[in-house]
C-alpha positions as CSV (number, residue, x, y, z in Angstrom):
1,X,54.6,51.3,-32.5
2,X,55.0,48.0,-34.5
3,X,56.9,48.0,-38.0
4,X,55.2,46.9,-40.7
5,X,57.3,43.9,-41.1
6,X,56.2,42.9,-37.7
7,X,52.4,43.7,-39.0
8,X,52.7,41.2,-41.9
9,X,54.6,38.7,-40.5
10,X,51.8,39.0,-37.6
11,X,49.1,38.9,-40.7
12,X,50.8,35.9,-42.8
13,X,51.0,33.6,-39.6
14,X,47.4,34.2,-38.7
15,X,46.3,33.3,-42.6
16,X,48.6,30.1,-42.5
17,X,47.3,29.4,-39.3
18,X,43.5,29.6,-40.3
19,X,44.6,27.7,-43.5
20,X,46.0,24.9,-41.7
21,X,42.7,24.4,-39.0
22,X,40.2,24.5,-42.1
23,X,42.1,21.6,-44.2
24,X,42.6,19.9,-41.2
25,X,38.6,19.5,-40.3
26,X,37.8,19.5,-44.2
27,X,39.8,16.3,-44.6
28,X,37.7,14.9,-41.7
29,X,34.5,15.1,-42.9
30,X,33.1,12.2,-44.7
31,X,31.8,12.3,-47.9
32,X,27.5,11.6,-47.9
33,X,28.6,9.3,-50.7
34,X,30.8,6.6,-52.7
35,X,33.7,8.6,-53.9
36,X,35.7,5.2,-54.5
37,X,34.2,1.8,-55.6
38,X,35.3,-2.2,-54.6
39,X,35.2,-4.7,-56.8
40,X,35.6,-7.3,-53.7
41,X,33.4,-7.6,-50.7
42,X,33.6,-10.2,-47.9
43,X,30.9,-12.7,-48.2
44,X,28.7,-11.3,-45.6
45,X,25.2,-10.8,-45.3
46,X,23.6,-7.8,-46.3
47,X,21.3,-5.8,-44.9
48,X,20.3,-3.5,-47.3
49,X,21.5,-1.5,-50.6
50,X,20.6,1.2,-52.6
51,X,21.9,2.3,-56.3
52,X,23.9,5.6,-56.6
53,X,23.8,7.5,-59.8
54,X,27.2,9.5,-60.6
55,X,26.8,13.2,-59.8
56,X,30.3,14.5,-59.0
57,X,32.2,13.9,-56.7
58,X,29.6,11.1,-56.1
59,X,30.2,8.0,-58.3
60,X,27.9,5.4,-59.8
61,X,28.0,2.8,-57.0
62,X,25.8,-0.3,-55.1
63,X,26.0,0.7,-51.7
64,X,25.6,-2.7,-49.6
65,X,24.8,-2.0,-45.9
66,X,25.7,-4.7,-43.6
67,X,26.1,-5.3,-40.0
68,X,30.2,-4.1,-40.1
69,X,29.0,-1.2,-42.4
70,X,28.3,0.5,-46.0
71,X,30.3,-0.9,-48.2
72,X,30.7,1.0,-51.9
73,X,30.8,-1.3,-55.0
74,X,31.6,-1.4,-58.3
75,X,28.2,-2.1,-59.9
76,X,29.8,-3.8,-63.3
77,X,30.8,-6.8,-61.3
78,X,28.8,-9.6,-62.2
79,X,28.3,-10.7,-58.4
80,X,26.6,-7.7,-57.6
81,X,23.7,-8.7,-59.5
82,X,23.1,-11.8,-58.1
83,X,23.9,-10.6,-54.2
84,X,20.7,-7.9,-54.4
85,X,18.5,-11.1,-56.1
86,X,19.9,-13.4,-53.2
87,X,18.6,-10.5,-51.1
88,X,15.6,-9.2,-52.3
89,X,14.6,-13.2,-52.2
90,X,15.0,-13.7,-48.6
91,X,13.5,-10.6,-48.0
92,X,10.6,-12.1,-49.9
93,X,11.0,-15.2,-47.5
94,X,11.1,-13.4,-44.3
95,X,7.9,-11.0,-45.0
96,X,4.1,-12.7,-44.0
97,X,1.0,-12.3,-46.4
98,X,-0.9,-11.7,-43.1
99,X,1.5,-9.2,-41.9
100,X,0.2,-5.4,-41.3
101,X,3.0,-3.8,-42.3
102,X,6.0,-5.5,-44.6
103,X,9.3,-5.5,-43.3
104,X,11.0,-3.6,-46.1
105,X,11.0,0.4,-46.6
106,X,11.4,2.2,-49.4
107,X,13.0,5.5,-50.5
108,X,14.7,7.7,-52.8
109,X,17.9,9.0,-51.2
110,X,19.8,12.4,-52.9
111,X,21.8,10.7,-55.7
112,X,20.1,7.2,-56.0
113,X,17.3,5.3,-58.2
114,X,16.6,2.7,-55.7
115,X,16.5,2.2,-51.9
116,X,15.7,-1.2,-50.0
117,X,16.5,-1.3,-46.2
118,X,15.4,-3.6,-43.7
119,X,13.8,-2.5,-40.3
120,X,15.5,-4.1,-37.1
């Protein structure tokens, strides 16, 4: 018959075992939203955005999707501004007054006031 020593040594390395597995694939999950914000992006084109309000541990952000990815910025920068104008003006551009259906969607995502994404 085991001591019990043995029984809580047994009990403590089974607890700091499960411990270790559940940090492990709770640091590997990604966040559905802007913890962190930029105040740089590269100048690349952009495909789409959408404004993020703060609701802990969400941030207020602009998300900028582009071809390489979502990028989370800060939305104080003063180029930010002009980057969704510069978009929402070629998107302007690209759609047709005879067109059926217009080229940009719109939605309100959990944690956001505003949602423009383009289809492909």
């Amino acid at each position: 018959m085991p001591s019990n020593t043995m029984v809580m040594r047994s009990l403590t390395a089974i607890i700091v075992l499960a411990f270790t597995i559940w940090t492990v694939a709770d640091a590997e999950k990604v966040s559905p939203c802007c913890v962190a914000v930029s105040t740089f992006m590269e100048d690349i084109a952009i495909t789409g955005y959408r404004l993020q309000l703060k609701n802990l541990p969400c941030i207020r952000a602009v998300i900028f999707q582009t071809e390489k990815g979502q990028f989370c910025i800060d939305p104080s920068q003063p180029w930010v501004r002009k980057k969704i104008t510069e978009f929402r003006r070629s998107q302007k551009n690209k759609m047709s007054p005879t067109s059926a259906s217009p080229s940009l969607t719109f939605s309100a995502p959990q944690n956001s006031t505003v949602s423009t994404q383009t289809e492909k």
